[in-house]
C-alpha positions as CSV (number, residue, x, y, z in Angstrom):
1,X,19.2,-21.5,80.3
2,X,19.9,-24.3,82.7
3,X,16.8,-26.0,81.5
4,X,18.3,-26.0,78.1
5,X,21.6,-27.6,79.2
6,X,20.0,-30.0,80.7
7,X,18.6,-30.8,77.3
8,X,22.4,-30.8,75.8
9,X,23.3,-33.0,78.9
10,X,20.4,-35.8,77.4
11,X,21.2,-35.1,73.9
12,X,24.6,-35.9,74.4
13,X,23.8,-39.5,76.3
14,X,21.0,-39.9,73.9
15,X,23.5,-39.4,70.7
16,X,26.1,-41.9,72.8
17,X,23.8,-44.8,71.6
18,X,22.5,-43.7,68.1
19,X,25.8,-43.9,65.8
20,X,23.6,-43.2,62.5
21,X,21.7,-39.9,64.4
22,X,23.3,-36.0,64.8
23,X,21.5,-33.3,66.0
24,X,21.4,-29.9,65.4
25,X,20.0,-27.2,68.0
26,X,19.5,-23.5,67.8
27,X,18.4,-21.3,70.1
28,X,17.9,-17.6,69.7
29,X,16.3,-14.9,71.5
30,X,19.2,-12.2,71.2
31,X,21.7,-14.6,71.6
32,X,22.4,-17.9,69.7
33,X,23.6,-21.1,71.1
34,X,24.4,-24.1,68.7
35,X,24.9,-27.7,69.6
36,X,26.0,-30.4,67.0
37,X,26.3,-34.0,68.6
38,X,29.8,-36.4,68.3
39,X,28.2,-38.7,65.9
40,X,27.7,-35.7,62.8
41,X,31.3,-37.3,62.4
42,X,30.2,-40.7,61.8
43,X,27.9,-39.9,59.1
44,X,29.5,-36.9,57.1
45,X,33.3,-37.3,58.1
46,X,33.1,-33.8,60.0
47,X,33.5,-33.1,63.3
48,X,31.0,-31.1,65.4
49,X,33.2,-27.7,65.6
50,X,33.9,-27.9,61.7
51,X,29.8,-28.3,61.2
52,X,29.6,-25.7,63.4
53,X,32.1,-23.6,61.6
54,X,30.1,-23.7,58.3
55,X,28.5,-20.4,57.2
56,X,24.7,-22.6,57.4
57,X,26.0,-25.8,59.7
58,X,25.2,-28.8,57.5
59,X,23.2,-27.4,55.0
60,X,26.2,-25.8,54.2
61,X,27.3,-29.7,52.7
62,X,24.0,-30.7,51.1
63,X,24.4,-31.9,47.6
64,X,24.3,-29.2,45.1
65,X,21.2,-31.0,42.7
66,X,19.4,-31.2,46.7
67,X,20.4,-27.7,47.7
68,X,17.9,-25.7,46.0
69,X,14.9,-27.7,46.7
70,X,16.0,-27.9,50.7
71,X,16.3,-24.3,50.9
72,X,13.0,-23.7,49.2
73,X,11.0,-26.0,52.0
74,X,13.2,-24.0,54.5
75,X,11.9,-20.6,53.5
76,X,8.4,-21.7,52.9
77,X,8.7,-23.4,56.4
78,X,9.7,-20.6,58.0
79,X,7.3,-17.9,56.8
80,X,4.3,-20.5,57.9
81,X,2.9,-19.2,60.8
82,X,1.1,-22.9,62.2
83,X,4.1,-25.2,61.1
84,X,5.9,-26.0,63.6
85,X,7.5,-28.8,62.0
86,X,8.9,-30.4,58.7
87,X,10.6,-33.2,57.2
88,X,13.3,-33.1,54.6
89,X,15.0,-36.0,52.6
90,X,18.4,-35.0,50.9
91,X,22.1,-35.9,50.0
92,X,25.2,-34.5,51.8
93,X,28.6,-34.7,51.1
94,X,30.8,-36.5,53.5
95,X,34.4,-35.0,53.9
96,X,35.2,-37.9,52.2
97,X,33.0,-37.0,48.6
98,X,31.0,-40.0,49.3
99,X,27.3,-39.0,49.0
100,X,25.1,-39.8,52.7
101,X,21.3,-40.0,52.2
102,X,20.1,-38.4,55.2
103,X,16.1,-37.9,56.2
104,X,15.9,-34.4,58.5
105,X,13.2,-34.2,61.2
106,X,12.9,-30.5,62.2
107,X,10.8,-28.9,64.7
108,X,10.8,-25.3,66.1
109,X,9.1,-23.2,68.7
110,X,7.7,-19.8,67.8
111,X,6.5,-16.6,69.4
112,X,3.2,-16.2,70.2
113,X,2.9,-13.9,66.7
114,X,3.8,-17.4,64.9
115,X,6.6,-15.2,62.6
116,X,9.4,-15.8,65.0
117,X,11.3,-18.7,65.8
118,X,13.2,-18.4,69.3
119,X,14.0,-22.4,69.3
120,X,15.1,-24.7,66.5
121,X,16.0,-28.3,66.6
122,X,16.6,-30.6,63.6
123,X,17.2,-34.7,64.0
124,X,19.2,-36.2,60.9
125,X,19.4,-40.0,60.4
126,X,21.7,-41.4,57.9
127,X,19.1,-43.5,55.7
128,X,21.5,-44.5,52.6
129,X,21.4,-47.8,53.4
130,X,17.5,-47.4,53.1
131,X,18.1,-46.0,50.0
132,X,20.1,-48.2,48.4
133,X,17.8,-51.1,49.5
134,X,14.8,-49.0,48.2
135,X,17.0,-48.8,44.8
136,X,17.3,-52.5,44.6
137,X,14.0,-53.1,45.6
138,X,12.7,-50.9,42.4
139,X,15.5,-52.6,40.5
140,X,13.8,-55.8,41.3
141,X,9.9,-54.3,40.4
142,X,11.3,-53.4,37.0
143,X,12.2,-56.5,36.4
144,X,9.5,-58.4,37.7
145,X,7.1,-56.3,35.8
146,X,9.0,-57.1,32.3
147,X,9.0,-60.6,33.2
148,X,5.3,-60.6,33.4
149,X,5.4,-58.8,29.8
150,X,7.5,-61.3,28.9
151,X,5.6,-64.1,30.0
152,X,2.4,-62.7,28.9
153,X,3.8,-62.3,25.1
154,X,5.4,-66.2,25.7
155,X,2.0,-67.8,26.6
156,X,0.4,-65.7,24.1
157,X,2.7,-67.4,21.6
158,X,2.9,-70.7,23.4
159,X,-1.0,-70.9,23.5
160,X,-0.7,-70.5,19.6
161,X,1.8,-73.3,19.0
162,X,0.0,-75.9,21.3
163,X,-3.2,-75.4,18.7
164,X,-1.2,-75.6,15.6
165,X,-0.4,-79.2,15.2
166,X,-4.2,-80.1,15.8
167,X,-4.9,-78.7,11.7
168,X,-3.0,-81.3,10.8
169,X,-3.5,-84.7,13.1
170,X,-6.9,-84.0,12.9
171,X,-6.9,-83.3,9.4
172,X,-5.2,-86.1,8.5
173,X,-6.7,-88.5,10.2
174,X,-10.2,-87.4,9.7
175,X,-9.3,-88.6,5.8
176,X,-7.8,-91.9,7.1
177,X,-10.7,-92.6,8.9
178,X,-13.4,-91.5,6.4
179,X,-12.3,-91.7,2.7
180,X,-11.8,-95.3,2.5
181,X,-10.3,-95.4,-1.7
182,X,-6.9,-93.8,0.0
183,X,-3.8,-95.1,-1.8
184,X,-1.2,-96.8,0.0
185,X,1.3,-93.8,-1.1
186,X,-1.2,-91.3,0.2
187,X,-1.8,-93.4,3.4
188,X,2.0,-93.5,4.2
189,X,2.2,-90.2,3.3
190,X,-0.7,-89.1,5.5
191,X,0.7,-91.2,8.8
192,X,4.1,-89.7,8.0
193,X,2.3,-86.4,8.7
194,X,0.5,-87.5,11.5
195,X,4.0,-88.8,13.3
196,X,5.6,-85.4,12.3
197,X,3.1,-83.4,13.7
198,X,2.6,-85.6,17.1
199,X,6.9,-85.7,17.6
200,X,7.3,-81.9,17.1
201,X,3.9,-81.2,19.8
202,X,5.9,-83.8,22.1
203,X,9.2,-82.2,22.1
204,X,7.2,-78.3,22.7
205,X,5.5,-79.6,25.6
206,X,8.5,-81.5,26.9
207,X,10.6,-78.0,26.5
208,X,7.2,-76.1,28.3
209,X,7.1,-78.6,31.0
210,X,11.1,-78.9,31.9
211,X,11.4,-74.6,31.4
212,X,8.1,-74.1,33.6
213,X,9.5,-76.9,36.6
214,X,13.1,-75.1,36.6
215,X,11.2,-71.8,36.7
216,X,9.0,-72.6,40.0
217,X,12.0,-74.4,41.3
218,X,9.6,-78.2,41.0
219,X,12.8,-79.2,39.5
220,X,15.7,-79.5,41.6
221,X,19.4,-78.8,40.4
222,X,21.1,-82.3,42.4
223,X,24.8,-82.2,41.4
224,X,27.0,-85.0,41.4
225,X,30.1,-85.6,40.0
226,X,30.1,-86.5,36.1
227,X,32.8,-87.1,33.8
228,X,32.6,-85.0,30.7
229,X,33.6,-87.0,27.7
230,X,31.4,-89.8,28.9
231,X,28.0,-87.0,29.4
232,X,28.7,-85.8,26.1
233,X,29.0,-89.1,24.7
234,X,25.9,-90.3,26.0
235,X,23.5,-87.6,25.6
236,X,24.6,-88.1,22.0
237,X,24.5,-91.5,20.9
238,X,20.7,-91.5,20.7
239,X,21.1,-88.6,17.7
240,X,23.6,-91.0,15.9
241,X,20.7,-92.2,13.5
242,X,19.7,-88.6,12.6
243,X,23.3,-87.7,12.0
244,X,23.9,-91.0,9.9
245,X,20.7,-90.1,7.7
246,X,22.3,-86.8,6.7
247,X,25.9,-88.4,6.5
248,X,27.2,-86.0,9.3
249,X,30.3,-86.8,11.4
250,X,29.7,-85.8,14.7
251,X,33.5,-85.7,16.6
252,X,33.7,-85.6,20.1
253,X,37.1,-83.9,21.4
254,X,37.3,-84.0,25.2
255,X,40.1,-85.0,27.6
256,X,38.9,-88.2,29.4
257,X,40.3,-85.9,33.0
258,X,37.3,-83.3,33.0
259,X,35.1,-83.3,35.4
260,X,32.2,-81.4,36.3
261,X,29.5,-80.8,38.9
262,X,26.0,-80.7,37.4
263,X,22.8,-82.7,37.6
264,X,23.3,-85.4,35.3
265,X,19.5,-85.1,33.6
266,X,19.9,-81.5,33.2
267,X,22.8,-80.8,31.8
268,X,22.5,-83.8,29.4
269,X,19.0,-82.1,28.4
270,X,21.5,-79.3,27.6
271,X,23.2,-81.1,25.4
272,X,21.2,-83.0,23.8
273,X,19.3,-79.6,22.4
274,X,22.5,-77.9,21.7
275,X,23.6,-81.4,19.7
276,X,20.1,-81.5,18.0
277,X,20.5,-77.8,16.9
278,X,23.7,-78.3,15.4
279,X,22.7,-81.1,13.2
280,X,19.5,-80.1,12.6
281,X,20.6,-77.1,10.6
282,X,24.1,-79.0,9.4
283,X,23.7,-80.1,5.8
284,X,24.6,-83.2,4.5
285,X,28.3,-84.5,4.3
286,X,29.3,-81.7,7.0
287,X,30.3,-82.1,10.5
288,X,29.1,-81.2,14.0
289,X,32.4,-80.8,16.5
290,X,31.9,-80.9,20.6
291,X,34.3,-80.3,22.6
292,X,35.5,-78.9,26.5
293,X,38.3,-77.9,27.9
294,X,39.2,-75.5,31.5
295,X,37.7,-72.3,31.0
296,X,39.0,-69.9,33.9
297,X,39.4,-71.4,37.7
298,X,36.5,-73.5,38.9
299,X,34.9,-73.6,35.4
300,X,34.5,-75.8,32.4
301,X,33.5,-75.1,28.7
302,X,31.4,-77.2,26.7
303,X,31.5,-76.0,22.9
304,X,28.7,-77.2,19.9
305,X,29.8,-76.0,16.9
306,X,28.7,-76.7,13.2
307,X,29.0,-75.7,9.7
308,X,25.6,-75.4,9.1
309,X,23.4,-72.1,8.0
310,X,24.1,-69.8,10.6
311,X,22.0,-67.0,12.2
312,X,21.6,-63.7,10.6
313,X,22.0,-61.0,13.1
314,X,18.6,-59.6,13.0
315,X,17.8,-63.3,14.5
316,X,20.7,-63.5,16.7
317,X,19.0,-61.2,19.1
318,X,15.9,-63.6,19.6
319,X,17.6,-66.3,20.6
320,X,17.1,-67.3,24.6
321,X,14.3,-64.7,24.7
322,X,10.7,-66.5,26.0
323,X,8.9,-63.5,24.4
324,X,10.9,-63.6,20.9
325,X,10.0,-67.4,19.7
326,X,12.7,-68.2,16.9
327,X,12.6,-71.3,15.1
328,X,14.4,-71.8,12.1
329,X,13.8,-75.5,9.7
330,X,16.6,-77.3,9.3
331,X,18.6,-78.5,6.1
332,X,15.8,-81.6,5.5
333,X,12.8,-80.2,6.7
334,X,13.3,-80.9,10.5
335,X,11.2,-78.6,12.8
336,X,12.1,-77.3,16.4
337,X,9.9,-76.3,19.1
338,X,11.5,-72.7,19.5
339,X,12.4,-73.4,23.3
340,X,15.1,-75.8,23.1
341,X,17.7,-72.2,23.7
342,X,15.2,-70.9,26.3
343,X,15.4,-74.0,28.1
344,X,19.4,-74.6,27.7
345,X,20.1,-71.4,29.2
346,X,17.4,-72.3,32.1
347,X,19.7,-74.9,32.9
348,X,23.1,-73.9,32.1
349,X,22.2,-70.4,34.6
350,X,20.7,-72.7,37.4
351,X,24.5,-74.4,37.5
352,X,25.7,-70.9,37.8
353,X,27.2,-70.9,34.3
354,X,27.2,-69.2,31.3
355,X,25.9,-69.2,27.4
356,X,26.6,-67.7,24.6
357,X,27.6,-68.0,20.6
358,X,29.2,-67.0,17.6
359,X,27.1,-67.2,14.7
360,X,27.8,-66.7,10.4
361,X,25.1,-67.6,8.0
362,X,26.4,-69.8,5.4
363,X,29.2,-70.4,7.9
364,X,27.5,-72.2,11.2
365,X,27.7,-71.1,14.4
366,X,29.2,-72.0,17.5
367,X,27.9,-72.5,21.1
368,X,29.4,-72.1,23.8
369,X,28.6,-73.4,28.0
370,X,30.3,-73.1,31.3
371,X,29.5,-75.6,34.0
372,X,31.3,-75.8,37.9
373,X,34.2,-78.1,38.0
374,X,34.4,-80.7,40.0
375,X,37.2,-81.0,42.0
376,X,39.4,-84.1,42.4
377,X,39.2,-84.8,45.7
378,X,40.2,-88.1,47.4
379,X,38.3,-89.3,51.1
380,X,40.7,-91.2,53.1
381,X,39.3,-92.8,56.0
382,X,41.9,-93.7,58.4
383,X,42.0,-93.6,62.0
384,X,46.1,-93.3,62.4
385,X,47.3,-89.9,61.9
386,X,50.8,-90.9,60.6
387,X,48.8,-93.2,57.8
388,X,47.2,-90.7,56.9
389,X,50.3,-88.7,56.6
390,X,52.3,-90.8,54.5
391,X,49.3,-91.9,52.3
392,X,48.6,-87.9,51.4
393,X,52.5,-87.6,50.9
394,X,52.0,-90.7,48.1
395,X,49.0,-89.6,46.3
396,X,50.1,-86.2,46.3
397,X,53.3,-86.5,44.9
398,X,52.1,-88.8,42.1
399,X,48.5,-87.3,41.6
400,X,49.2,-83.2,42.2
401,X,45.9,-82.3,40.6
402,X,44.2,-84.0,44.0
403,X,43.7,-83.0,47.2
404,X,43.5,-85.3,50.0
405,X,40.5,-84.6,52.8
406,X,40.6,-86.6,55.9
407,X,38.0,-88.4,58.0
408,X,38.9,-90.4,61.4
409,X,36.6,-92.5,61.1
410,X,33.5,-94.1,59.4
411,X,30.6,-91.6,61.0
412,X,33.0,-88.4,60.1
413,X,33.2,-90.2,56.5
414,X,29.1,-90.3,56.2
415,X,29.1,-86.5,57.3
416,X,31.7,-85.1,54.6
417,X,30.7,-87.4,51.6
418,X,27.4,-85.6,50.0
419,X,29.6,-81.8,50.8
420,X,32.7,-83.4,48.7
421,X,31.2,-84.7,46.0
422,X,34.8,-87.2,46.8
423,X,36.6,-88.5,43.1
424,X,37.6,-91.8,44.8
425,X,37.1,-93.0,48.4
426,X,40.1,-95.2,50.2
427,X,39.6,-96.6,53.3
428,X,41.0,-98.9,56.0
429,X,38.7,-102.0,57.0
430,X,39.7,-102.3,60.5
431,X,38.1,-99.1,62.2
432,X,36.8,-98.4,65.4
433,X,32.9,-97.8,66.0
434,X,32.2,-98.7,62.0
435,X,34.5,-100.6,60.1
436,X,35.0,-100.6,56.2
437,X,32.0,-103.0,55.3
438,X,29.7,-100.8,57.3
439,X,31.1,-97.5,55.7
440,X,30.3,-98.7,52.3
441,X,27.2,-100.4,52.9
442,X,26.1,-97.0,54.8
443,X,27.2,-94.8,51.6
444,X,25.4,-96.9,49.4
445,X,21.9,-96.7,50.9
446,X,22.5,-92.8,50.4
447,X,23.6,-93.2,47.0
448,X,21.5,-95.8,45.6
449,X,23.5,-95.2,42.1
450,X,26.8,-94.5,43.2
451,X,29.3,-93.8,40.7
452,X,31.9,-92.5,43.5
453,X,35.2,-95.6,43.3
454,X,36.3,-96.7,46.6
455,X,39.6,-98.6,47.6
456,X,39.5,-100.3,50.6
457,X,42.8,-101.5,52.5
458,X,43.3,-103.9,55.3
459,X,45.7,-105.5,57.1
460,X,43.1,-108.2,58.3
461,X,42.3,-109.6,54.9
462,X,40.6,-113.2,54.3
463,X,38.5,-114.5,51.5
464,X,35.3,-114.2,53.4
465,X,36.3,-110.3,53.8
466,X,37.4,-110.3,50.1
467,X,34.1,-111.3,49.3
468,X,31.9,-109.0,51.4
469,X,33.6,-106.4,50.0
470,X,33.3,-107.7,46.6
471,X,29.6,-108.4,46.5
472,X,29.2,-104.4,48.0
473,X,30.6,-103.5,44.7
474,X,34.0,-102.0,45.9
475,X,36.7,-101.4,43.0
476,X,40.0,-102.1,44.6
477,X,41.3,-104.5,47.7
478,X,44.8,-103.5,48.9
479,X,46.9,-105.5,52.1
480,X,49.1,-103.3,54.4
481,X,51.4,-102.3,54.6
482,X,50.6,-100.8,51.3
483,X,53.3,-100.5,48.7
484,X,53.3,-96.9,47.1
485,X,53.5,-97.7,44.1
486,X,50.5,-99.8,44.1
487,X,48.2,-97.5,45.7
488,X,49.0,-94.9,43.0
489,X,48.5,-97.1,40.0
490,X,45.0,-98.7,41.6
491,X,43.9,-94.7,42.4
492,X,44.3,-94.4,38.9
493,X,43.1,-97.3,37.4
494,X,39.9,-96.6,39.6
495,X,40.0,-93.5,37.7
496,X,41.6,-93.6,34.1
């Protein structure tokens, strides 16, 4: 027996370094000896002398839907002769009622007949955390593998829409070319086709292109700061004509102090679709609304709604699917590629928002986008701490929507901008190691179009400074001392 505590003796130093190991040891031969190591309590919540107080040790806390199974491997272990060992993957419950996933390494030594066992020791490692990545890691299969379906049904129907068009620009201008007693009617007619045909084909391989590029990540997502009203408004002043052909009023509701963090292409892409949808299937002497507003914390909405046909709810459930192409015509005729959703939601989910919709045919629908906010943030670059103070004490008083972030100088300026995405910018012109000339021209050859205000004040100005500053495209020039007033009323001028 001295041999075998010598074994306890390295068990226990072994079990000292393994937190997610136990062991359990047996040994018979008229009399039995049991040792369960300290960490059993790590992984099931027991201690050693309440494991060892169980009527079968820790089988005794294997999960019931495991139990029967263990104890049939056991038994059919046991009565095998030439095994002389056997793994085992089960659940226990901890003395909390959490489930463990444990794996079981069990070895024995037998007589010489084979039939009895005189020494049994089992090793049990806690593997749920192996489990649980195994789970996601199925997870994750499954859904690659219905993606694939997915995208095997979408190129299937993709393949078919790229071919379509060709019936009729090649029809049509086979017969322009050839039959040369075509009327002038007919010939307008014909080319009126033609353009159809080629605009529709331009806007489905524009939607393939922009979905595939987001999908392999060829497409970047570059946020900047954008005001709202002013995106909307520009993504849809090219759809003014279409709306003006079918005597729709398109109103645009949004406060002028939203802002948002998005690639400006992108999300105007959004738009656009979301705005071409709406009057697309808007009839005549309706109108398309958009508006925004705060949604919850760190989020804005973006709303398209119209009173145009609606979606039935049998079509409802295609929409944003790749492998369910839905396409309705619109109220004149107008035809869609069937990707324009697809492709919002691409973008909408790659700025970590949301989209979804309320739908009524006869009665319009009603979409609905979350972007990130931007936050209003000011830079101020000042070297003085007690400047900075009372210029934070100012802004925040008048402006409590902002908060003020501080930079020392011009170098600590550089470093913070592109991470702060900054509303405005003030700084002071007289700086050590970079002055105010050299911060902006600095920020401007990493922001080739910046959009970002900046206020610069000085208590050294002259009209040759004036002008440097002036030619680098800065908004506001302030002398020190600066009265409060006037710094709050430029801040917002820059801004309002």
């Amino acid at each position: 027996m001295e041999k075998d505590k010598i074994n306890f003796d390295v068990l226990k130093e072994f079990n000292s370094r393994f937190s997610n190991i136990f062991f359990s040891m047996k040994y018979y031969n008229g009399s039995t000896e049991n040792f369960v190591s300290d960490s059993v309590e790590k992984i099931t919540g027991y201690t050693p002398a309440e494991i060892n107080s169980l009527p079968e040790n820790h089988y005794s806390i294997i999960f019931e839907e495991d139990l029967s199974a263990v104890k049939n491997s056991l038994i059919e272990f046991e009565n095998e002769p030439n095994k002389d060992s056997l793994e085992l993957t089960y659940r226990i419950n901890s003395k909390s009622g959490k489930p463990v996933w444990v794996k079981e390494f069990l070895s024995v030594i037998r007589e010489q007949n084979g039939r009895d066992i005189i020494q049994r020791k089992s090793t049990v490692l806690d593997i749920s955390e192996i489990k649980k990545n195994e789970t996601e890691l199925q997870k994750s299969c499954d859904s690659l593998k219905e993606l694939n379906v997915s995208k095997d049904k979408f190129i299937s129907i993709v393949s078919h829409d790229l071919r379509a068009p060709f019936t009729t620009l090649l029809g049509f201008s086979e017969i322009l070319l050839n039959e040369q007693d075509v009327s002038e009617d007919e010939r307008n007619e014909y080319i009126r086709y033609i353009y159809d045909a080629s605009k529709s084909q331009l806007n489905l391989i524009n939607c393939l292109l922009d979905w595939s590029r987001l999908q392999t990540g060829r497409i970047k997502v570059e946020p900047v700061r954008l005001n709202v009203r002013t995106v909307v408004s520009n993504a849809v002043t090219p759809l003014t004509g279409d709306a003006v052909r079918k005597n729709i009023d398109v109103k645009i509701e949004i406060p002028s102090d939203l802002h948002i963090n998005a690639d400006e292409r992108l999300i105007s892409q959004a738009i656009v679709n979301l705005a071409t949808n709406a009057i697309k299937f808007t009839p005549e002497g309706k109108e398309v609304h958009l508006s925004a507003s705060r949604f919850k914390e760190g989020m804005i909405e973006i709303v398209v709604r119209d009173e145009g046909l609606g979606i039935s709810e049998e079509n409802q459930t295609k929409l944003f699917k790749i492998d369910q192409k839905f396409s309705l015509v619109g109220t004149n005729g107008e035809k869609g590629s069937g990707l324009g959703l697809t492709l919002v939601k691409e973008i909408i989910e790659k700025h970590g928002g949301q989209v979804w919709f309320y739908s009524q045919v006869g009665e319009g629908s009603e979409f609905h986008c979350t972007v990130p906010e931007a936050k209003n943030v000011i830079l101020l670059v000042e070297d003085e701490e007690s400047v900075r103070t009372l210029y934070k004490k100012i802004i925040e008083q008048a402006l409590p929507n902002f908060e003020v972030k501080f930079a020392a100088n011009g170098y600590e300026a550089i470093g913070m901008y592109r991470d702060l995405l900054p509303t405005i910018i003030i700084t002071d012109h007289d700086m050590p190691l970079m002055n105010g000339i050299q911060l902006v021209e600095a920020i401007q050859k990493k922001e080739a179009n910046r959009t970002v205000p900046i206020i610069v004040v000085s208590a050294k100005l002259n009209d040759e400074i004036s002008k440097k500053y002036l030619r680098l495209g800065v908004d506001k020039i302030i002398s020190k001392p600066v009265e409060h007033d006037l710094l709050v009323s430029q801040i917002r001028e820059c801004l309002f």
